[in-house]
C-alpha positions as CSV (number, residue, x, y, z in Angstrom):
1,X,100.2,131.6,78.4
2,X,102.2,129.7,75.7
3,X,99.8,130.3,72.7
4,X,102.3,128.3,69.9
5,X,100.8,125.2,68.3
6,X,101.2,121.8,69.2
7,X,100.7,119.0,67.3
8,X,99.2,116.7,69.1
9,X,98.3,113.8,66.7
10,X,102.4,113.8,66.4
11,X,102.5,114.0,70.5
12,X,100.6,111.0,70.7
13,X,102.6,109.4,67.5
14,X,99.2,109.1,65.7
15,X,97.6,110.4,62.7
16,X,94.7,112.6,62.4
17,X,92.0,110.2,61.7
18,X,92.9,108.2,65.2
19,X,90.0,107.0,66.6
20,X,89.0,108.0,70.6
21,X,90.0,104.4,71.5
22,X,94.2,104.7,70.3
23,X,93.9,108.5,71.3
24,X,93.2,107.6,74.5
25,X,95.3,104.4,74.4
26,X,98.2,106.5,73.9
27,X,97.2,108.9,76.7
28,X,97.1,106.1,79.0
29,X,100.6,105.0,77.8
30,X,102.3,108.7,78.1
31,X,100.7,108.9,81.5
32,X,101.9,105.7,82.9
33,X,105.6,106.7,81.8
34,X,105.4,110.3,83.1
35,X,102.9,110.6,85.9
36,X,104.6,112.1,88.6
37,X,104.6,109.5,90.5
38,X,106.9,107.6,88.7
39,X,108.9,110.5,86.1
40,X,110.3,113.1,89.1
41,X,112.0,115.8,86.8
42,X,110.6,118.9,85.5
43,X,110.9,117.5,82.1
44,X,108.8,114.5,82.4
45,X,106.0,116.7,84.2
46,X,105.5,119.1,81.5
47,X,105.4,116.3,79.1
48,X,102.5,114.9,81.1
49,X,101.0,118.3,82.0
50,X,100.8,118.2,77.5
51,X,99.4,114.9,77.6
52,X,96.5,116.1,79.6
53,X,95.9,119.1,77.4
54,X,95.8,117.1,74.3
55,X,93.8,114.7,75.5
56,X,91.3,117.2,76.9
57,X,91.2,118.5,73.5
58,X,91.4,115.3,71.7
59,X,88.6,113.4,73.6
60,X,86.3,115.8,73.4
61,X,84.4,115.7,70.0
62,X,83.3,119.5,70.0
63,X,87.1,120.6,71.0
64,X,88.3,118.6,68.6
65,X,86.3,119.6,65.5
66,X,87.2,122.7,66.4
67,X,90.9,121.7,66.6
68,X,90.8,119.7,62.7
69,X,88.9,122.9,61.3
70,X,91.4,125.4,62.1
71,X,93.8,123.3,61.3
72,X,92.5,122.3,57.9
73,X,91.5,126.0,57.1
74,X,94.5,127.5,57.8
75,X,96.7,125.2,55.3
76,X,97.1,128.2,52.9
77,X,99.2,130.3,55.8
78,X,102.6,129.9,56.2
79,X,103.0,126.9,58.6
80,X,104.9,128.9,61.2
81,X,101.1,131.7,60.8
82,X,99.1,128.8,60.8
83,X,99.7,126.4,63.8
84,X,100.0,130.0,66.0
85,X,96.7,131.3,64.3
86,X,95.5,127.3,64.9
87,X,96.2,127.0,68.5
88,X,95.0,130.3,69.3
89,X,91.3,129.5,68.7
90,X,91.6,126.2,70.5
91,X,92.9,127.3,73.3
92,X,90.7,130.4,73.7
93,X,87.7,127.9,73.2
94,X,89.3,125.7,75.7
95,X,90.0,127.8,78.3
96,X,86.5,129.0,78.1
97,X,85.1,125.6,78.6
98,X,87.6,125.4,81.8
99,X,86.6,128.7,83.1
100,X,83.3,127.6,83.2
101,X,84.2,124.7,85.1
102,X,86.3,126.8,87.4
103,X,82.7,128.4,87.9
104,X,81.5,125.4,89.3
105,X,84.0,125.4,92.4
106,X,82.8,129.2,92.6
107,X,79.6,129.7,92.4
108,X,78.1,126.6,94.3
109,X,75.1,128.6,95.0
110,X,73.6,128.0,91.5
111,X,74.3,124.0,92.2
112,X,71.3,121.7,93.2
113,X,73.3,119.3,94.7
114,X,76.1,120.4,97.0
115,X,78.6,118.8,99.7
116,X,79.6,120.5,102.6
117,X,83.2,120.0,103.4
118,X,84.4,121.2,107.0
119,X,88.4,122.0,106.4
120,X,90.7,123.2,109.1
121,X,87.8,124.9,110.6
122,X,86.8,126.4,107.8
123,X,83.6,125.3,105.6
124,X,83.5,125.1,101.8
125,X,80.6,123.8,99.3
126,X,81.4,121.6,96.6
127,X,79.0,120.7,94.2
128,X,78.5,116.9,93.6
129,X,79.5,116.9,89.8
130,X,82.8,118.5,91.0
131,X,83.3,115.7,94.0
132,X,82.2,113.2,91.3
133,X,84.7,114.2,88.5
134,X,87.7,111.4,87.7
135,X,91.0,111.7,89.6
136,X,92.2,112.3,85.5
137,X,89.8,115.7,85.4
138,X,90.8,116.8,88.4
139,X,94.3,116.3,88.3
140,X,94.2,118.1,84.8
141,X,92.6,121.5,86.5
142,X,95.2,121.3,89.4
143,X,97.7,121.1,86.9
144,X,96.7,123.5,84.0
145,X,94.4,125.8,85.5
146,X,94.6,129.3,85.7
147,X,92.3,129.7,88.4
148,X,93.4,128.9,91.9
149,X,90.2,128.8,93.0
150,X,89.7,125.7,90.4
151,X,93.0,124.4,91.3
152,X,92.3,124.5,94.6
153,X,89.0,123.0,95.2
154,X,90.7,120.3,92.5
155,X,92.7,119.7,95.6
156,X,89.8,119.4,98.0
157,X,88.3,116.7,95.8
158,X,91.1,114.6,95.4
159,X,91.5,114.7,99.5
160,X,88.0,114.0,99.2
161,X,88.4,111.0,96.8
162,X,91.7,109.4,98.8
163,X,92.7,107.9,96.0
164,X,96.3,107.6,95.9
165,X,96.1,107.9,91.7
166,X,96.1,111.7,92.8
167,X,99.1,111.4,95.2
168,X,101.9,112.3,92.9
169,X,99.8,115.5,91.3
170,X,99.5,116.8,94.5
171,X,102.8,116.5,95.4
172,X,104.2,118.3,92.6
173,X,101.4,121.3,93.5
174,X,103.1,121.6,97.2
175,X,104.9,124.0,94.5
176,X,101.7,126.2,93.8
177,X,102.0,129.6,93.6
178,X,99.4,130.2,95.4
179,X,99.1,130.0,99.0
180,X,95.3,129.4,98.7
181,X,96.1,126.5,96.9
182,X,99.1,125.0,98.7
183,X,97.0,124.9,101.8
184,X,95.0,122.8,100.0
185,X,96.8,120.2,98.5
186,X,98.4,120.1,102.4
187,X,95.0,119.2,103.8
188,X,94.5,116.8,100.5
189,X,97.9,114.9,101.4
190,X,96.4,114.6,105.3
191,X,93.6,112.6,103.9
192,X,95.2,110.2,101.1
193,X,97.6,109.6,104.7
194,X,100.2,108.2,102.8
195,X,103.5,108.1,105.3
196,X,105.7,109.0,103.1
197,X,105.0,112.4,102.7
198,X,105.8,113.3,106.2
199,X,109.1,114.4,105.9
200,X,108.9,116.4,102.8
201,X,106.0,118.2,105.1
202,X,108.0,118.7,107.8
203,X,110.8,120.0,106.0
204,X,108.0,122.9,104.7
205,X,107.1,123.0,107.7
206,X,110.5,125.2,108.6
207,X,110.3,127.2,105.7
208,X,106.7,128.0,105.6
209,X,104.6,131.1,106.9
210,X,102.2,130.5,109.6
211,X,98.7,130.1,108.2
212,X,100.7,126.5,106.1
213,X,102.8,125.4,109.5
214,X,99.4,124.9,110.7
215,X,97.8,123.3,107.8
216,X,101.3,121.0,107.7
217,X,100.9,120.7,111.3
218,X,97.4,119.1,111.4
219,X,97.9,116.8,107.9
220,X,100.4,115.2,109.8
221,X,98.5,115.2,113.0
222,X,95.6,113.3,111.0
223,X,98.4,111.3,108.9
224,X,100.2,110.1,111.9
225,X,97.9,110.1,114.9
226,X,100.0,112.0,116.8
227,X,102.6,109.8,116.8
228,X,106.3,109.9,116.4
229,X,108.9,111.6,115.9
230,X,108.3,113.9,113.4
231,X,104.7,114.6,114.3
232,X,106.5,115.7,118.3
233,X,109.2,117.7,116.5
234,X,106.9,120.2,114.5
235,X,104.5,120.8,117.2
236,X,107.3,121.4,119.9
237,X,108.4,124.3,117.3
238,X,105.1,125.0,117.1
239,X,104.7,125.9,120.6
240,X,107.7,127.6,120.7
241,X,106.9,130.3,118.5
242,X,105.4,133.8,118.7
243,X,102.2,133.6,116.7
244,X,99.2,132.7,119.1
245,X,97.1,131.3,116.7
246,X,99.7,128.8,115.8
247,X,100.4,128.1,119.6
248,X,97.1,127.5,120.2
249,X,96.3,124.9,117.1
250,X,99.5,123.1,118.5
251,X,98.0,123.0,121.8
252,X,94.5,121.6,120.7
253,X,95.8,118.9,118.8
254,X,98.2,118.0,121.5
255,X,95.0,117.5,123.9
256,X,93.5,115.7,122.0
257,X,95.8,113.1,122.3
258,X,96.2,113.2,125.9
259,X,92.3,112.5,125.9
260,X,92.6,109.7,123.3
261,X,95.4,108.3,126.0
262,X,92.9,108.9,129.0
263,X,89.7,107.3,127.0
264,X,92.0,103.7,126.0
265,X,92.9,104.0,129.7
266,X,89.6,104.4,131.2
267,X,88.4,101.2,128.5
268,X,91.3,98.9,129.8
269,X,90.2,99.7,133.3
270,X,86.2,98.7,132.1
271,X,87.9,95.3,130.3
272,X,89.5,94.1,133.0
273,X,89.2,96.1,136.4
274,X,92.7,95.5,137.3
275,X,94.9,97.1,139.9
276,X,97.8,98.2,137.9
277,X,94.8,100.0,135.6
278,X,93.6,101.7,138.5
279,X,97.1,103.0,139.9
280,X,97.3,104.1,136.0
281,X,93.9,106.0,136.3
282,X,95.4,107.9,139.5
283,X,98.7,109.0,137.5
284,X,96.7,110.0,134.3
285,X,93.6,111.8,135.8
286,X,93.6,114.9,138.1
């Protein structure tokens, strides 16, 4: 971890006795120019991944005490001593107060209120004050954390939120090194359903290892319905392959649309009784 001081009243072009409201009015204005939804180089996103550490630090009145002290008490030091001496007990209290949010994804036993969250047949427990957290927060532990158990469960609750605010951050995780947490931000992209990520998922789909072809697999199933093209061209590869388990997962979601088709068939027959349903019904049905 980069431990070398950063100004971040000069980041934000503001001076040290800034109040909360232009601190985070500059935020606000740094985000909307470099979210990565709008800024796609790598420059823009460590700019905004910055923004989000300042602000974390800036907008939170014990973190930033803490941050004006050291930087006040160090002034003696040479500067180059001082900002690294500076920075070093901010971040250490910092990362403290982020591990023991990072707890919170972990250790949901010790939470009175929980969610359970069924994903890919697998079932995780989020704790409502993680579920409840902004898009901002969450995106900020996806981003910055060096937990991937925080990171990922950031991911659950944005798929849990929809919210497309959280569409770009997640996007620019499908780069994760963690496999834990690319699987994921994959099931997180599923349920925002935005189209547009379908081809980017399908071209991961052919470079990916089997446990994320089938998490790509079934975002797209639940993105596209089982439609189209692309949806037909990953699940044909799919059942093409060697690994069972991804065989079978291929298979499964491809029955379920053959039973979706059955049930709208069987409903038109009930709406109107007609011949050419009927005929339809013999085709469809063994």
């Amino acid at each position: 971890m980069n431990r070398d001081f950063i100004d971040y009243y000069k980041f934000f072009g503001l001076d040290d006795a800034a109040s909360t409201s232009e601190i985070r009015s500059s935020y606000k204005k740094m985000v909307v120019k470099y979210h990565p939804d709008r800024a796609k180089d790598e420059k823009s996103l460590e700019i905004f991944k910055k923004a989000l550490k300042g602000y974390s630090i800036l907008r939170n009145p014990k973190l930033r005490a803490e941050y004006d002290k050291q930087y006040a008490e160090n002034e003696n030091m040479s500067v180059r001593s001082r900002f690294k001496y500076g920075i070093k007990k901010i971040v250490e209290k910092r990362d403290k107060i982020f591990k023991t949010a990072a707890l919170l994804f972990k250790n949901i036993r010790n939470c009175d209120k929980r969610r359970k969250i069924a994903l890919n047949n697998n079932e995780y427990y989020l704790s409502d004050d993680i579920v409840n957290m902004s898009v901002d927060d969450l995106s900020m532990r996806l981003l910055i954390s060096d937990n991937e158990y925080a990171r990922g469960y950031a991911a659950i609750a944005l798929g849990i939120k929809r919210d497309r605010k959280g569409y770009g951050i997640l996007v620019n995780s499908l780069k994760d090194e963690s496999l834990f947490v690319r699987k994921k931000v994959v099931w997180a992209l599923g349920e925002i359903g935005m189209r547009k990520i379908i081809p980017l998922l399908c071209d991961m789909f052919d470079k990916s290892g089997v446990q994320l072809k089938i998490e790509i697999l079934k975002s797209v199933f639940t993105i596209t319905g089982g439609k189209g093209s692309y949806f037909k061209k990953i699940a044909d590869e799919s059942l093409e392959q060697n690994n069972e388990e991804l065989r079978e997962n291929a298979k499964k979601l491809l029955s379920a649309i053959d039973k979706k088709v059955t049930f709208n068939l069987i409903n038109g027959i009930m709406r109107d009784g007609s011949a050419e349903s009927g005929n339809i019904l013999q085709v469809s049905l063994p």
